[in-house]
N, C-alpha and C positions, 0 to 999 in steps of 0.2 A: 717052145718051152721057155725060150730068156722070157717074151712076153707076158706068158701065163708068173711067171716070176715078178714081173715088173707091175702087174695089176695088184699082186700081192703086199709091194710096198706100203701103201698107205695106209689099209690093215695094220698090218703088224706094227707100223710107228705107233699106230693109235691105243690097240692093246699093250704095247710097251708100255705107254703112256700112261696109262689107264692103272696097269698092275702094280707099276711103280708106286705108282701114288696110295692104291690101296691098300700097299703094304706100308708106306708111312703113315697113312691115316691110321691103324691100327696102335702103332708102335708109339709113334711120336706126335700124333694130331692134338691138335687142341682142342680142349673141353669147353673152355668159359671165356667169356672177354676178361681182360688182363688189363690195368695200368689205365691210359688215357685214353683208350675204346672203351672201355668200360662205361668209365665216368662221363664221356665224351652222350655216348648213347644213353646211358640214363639220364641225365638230366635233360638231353632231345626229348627224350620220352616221356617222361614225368614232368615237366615243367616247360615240353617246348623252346625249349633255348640252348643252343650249340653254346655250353659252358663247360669249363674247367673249374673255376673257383667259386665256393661260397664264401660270403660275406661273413668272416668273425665280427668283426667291429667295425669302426669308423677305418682304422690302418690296419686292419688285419684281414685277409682271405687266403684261406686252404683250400688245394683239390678236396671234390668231396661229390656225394652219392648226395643229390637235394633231396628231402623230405617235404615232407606239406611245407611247411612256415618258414623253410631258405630261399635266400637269395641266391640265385647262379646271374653272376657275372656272364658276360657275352664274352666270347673267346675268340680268337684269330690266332693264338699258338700253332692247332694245325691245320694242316691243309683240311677243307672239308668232304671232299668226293670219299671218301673211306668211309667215312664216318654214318653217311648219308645211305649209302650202299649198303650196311649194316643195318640201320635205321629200318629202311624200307624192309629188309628182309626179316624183321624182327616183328613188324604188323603186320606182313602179308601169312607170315606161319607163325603168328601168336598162340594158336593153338597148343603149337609143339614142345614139350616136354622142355625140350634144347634146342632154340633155332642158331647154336652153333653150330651144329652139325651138318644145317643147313646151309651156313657161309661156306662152309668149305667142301661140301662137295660141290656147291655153284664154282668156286676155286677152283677145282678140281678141272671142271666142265670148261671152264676159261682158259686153266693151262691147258689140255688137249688142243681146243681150238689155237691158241698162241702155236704151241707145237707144227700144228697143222698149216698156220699161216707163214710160219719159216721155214717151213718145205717149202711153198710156192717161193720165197723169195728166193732160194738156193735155184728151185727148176727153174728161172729166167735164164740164167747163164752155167747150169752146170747140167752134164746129165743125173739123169734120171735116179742113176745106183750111187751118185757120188751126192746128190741130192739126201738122199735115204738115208746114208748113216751118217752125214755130219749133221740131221736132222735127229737122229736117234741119239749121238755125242751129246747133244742140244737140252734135251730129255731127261737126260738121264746123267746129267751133272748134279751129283748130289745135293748140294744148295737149290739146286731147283727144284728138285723133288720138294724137299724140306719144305722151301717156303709155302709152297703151295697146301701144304695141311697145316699153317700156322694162321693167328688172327692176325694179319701183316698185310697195308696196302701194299707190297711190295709185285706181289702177282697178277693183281689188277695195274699197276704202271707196265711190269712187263707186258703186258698183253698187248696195252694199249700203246705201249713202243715198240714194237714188234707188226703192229698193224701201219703206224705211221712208219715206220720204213721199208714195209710194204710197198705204200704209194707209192714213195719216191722211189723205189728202185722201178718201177712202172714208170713213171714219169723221167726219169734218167734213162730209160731203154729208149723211151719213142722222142722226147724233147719237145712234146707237149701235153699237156696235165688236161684230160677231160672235166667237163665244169660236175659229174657225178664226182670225180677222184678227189678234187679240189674242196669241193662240199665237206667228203668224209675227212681229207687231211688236214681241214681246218677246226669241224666238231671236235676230233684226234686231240688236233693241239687244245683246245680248249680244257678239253679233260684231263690231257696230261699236267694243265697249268694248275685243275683246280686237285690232283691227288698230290703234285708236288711245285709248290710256287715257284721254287726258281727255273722249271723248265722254261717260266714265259724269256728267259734269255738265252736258251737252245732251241726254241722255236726263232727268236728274230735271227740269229745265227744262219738256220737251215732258209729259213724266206730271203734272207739278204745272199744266199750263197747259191739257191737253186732260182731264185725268180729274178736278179738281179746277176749275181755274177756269170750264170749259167747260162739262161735263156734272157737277160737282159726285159720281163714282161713282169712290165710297172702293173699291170689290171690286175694281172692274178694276184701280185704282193698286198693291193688294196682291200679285193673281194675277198681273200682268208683274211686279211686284219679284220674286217668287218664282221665275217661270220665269228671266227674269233672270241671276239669281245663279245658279241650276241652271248656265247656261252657262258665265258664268264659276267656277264653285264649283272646278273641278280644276287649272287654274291659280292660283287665290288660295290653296286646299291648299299646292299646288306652291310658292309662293314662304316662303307662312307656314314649310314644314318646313324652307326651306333657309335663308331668311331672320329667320322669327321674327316675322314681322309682313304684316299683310295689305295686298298691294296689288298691280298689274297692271302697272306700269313704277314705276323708280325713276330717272329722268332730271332732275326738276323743277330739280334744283342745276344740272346742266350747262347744262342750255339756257337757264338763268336770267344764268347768266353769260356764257354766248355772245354772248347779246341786251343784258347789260346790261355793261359793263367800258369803262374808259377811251379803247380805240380803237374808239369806235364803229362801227357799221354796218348797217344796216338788215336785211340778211341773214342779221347774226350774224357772230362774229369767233370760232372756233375757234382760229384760229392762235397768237392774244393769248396763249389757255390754253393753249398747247403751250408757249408759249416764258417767259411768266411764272411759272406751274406744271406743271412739269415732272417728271411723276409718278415719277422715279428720286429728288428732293429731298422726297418729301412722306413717305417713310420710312411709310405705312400698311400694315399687318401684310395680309399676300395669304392671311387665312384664306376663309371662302365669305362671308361679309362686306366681302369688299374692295369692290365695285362701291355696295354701300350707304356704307359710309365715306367713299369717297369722292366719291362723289356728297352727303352730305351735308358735306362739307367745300367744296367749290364755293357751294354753297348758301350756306354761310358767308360765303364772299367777297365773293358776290354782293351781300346784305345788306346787308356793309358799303359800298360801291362806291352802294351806293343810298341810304342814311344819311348818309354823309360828303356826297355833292354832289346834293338830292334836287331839283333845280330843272332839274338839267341831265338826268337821268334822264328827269325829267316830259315835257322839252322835246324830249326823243328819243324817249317814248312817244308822244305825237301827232304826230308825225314820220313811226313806225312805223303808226299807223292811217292816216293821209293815205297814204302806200306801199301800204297794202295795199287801199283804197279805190280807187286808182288803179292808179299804178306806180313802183318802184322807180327813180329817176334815175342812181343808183351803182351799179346792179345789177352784177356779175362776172357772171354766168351769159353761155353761149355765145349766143348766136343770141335774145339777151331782145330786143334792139332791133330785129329783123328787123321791116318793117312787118303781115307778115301775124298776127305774133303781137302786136304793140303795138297795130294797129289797132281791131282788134275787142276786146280788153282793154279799152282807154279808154271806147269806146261803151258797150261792156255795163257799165262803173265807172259811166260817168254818167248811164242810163239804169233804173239797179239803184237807185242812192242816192235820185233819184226817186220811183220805183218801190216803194221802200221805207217815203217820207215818204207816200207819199200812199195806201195801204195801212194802215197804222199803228194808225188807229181801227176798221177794218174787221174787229169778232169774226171769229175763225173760221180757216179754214186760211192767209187771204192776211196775218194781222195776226201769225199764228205765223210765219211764214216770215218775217217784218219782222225780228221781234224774233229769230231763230235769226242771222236775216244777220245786225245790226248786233252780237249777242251774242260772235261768231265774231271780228270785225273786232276790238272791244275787248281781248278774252280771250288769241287770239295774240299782238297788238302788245305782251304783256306780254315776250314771248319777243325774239322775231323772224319776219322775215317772207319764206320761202322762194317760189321762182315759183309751185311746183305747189299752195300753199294756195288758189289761188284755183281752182283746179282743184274744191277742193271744195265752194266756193259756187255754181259755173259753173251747174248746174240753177236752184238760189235767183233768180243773177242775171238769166237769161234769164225764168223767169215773172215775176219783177218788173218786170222790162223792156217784157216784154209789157202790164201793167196800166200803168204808166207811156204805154204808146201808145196803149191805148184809152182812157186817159182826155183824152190828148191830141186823142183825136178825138172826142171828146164835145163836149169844149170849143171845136173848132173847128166842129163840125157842128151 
């Protein structure tokens, strides 16, 4: 009977899975592309060029939807893998009415399988029933559901970090990485670099910590740089010829001053920059350089803003880690204080931060995952701190959570 029970797991997580989400797709799914998907994929589409801005004049360009006779500037704002992902599914089901419907059930189809690949990470070291529902907790955290019927590469990074620490929990059980594992955990990282560019410095993290501090094996740190870069090599091309210099986003300025500027806000203040610099007054020349200009002019500001008053910066960057530790108190976002979404947020905060301390000495895959979580918390609060970031600790947080309870029963028992 346990048996017959125990084949039934995997079932059931997946119909969980499954239900959940097509009860949000109903409810809450998204219909159309939004914002800088939108714009991002039309002008891919209609003019062949990963662009944000048309050219008004000689100093002026605005987001915009190109027509026949516009200019679309080259972009490096954001990361490309989303964009591209979209793209492709937009000419393979050109036919369809709404090939949004079709990103997200593909979403859909991606979160199941992520669901499915964090079971196997729990069955390495846990049994089977205790596998199954922190696997179902996993699921069935409302922001995950959420994300997964929104137009947001958010679920596509989950996937694809949840697969990368896949390997490594394989390769932290046996303490050598097969050249098949090596292969996928370095395509892994590539992808992960090109949906979010600053991973390429959570990726040298985990290579300097698993191939070097771990197993001390200089070959494998070479052969993933190598593959690595192979992935990203056509996009760093791509930006070098339009750009002139190597790199995978050029955002650092914006979001640096979003997160950092006199009207505070934990989320980040956009608006401040709309109405303080207001890029019809910033007179920067709209050659294919414009998005670097000005992005490194942000940058600027930003610096200063952080020099001029470096106490109050400081006092809103730990501000910014306590928020994202937890939760947001000023949050704007719609439905942030619902309790189904604050509830289990807060438990899994304080059950993770635990979870974390008390793992921490532990070599090996639970003491990386310490230091990836508290890395993440730090590294953002330099910016600001959006809802769906916790999104992508959401795995981290729940195994930690987990060692946090067994230790708690250790100690009780």
């Amino acid at each position: 009977m346990i048996k017959m029970n125990l084949n039934l797991l995997i079932p059931t997580l997946i119909l969980s899975t499954l239900a959940s989400r097509i009860i949000a797709l109903i409810f809450f799914g998204d219909t159309s592309l939004e914002n800088e998907w939108k714009v991002l994929v039309h002008n891919l589409s209609e003019k062949g060029v990963l662009g944000y801005y048309l050219v008004n004049d000689e100093f002026l360009a605005s987001p915009g939807l190109a027509g026949i006779n516009d200019n679309v500037l080259p972009s490096a704002f954001m990361p490309p893998l989303y964009a591209f992902f979209i793209f492709v599914i937009k000419y393979i089901f050109s036919s369809f009415v709404n090939f949004v419907n079709i990103v997200i059930i593909i979403q859909i189809l991606i979160s199941l399988i992520a669901t499915y690949i964090f079971f196997k990470i729990l069955q390495i070291s846990e049994k089977p029933v205790v596998s199954f529902y922190t696997a179902l907790i996993f699921s069935l955290v409302p922001i995950n559901i959420y994300a997964s019927v929104q137009i947001s590469s958010i679920s596509i990074q989950v996937f694809l970090l949840i697969y990368f620490f896949y390997i490594l929990k394989i390769f932290s059980k046996d303490k050598i990485i097969s050249q098949k594992n090596l292969l996928i955990f370095s395509i892994l990282s590539g992808l992960l670099i090109l949906i979010r560019g600053e991973f390429i410095l959570f990726y040298i993290l985990t290579i300097l910590y698993f191939f070097l501090f771990y197993t001390r094996n200089i070959k494998s740190i070479l052969i993933s740089l190598f593959i690595t870069l192979l992935v990203i090599s056509p996009y760093l091309i791509r930006n070098y010829n339009q750009f002139n210099t190597f790199t995978i986003t050029k955002s650092i300025g914006y979001n640096l001053l979003k997160g950092n500027n006199p009207s505070f806000k934990i989320e980040g203040n956009p608006s401040f920059i709309d109405e303080k610099f207001n890029r019809e007054n910033l007179l920067i020349k709209t050659d294919k350089d414009y998005e670097i200009k000005l992005d490194n002019f942000y940058k600027d500001k930003a610096l200063e803003y952080l020099k001029d008053e470096p106490v109050f910066y400081l006092k809103n960057y730990f501000i910014k880690v306590l928020s994202f530790l937890t939760f947001d108190p000023y949050s704007s976002y719609d439905k942030y204080f619902n309790i189904f979404h604050l509830a289990p947020k807060l438990v899994l905060s304080i059950f993770s931060i635990l979870g974390g301390i008390v793992v921490i000495k532990k070599k090996g895959f639970l003491q990386y995952l310490s230091i990836y979580f508290f890395s993440n918390v730090f590294f953002f609060s330099i910016f600001f701190i959006l809802p769906r970031y916790s999104l992508i600790l959401l795995p981290i947080q729940i195994l930690l959570s987990l060692e946090f309870i067994k230790f708690l029963i250790k100690k009780i028992l």
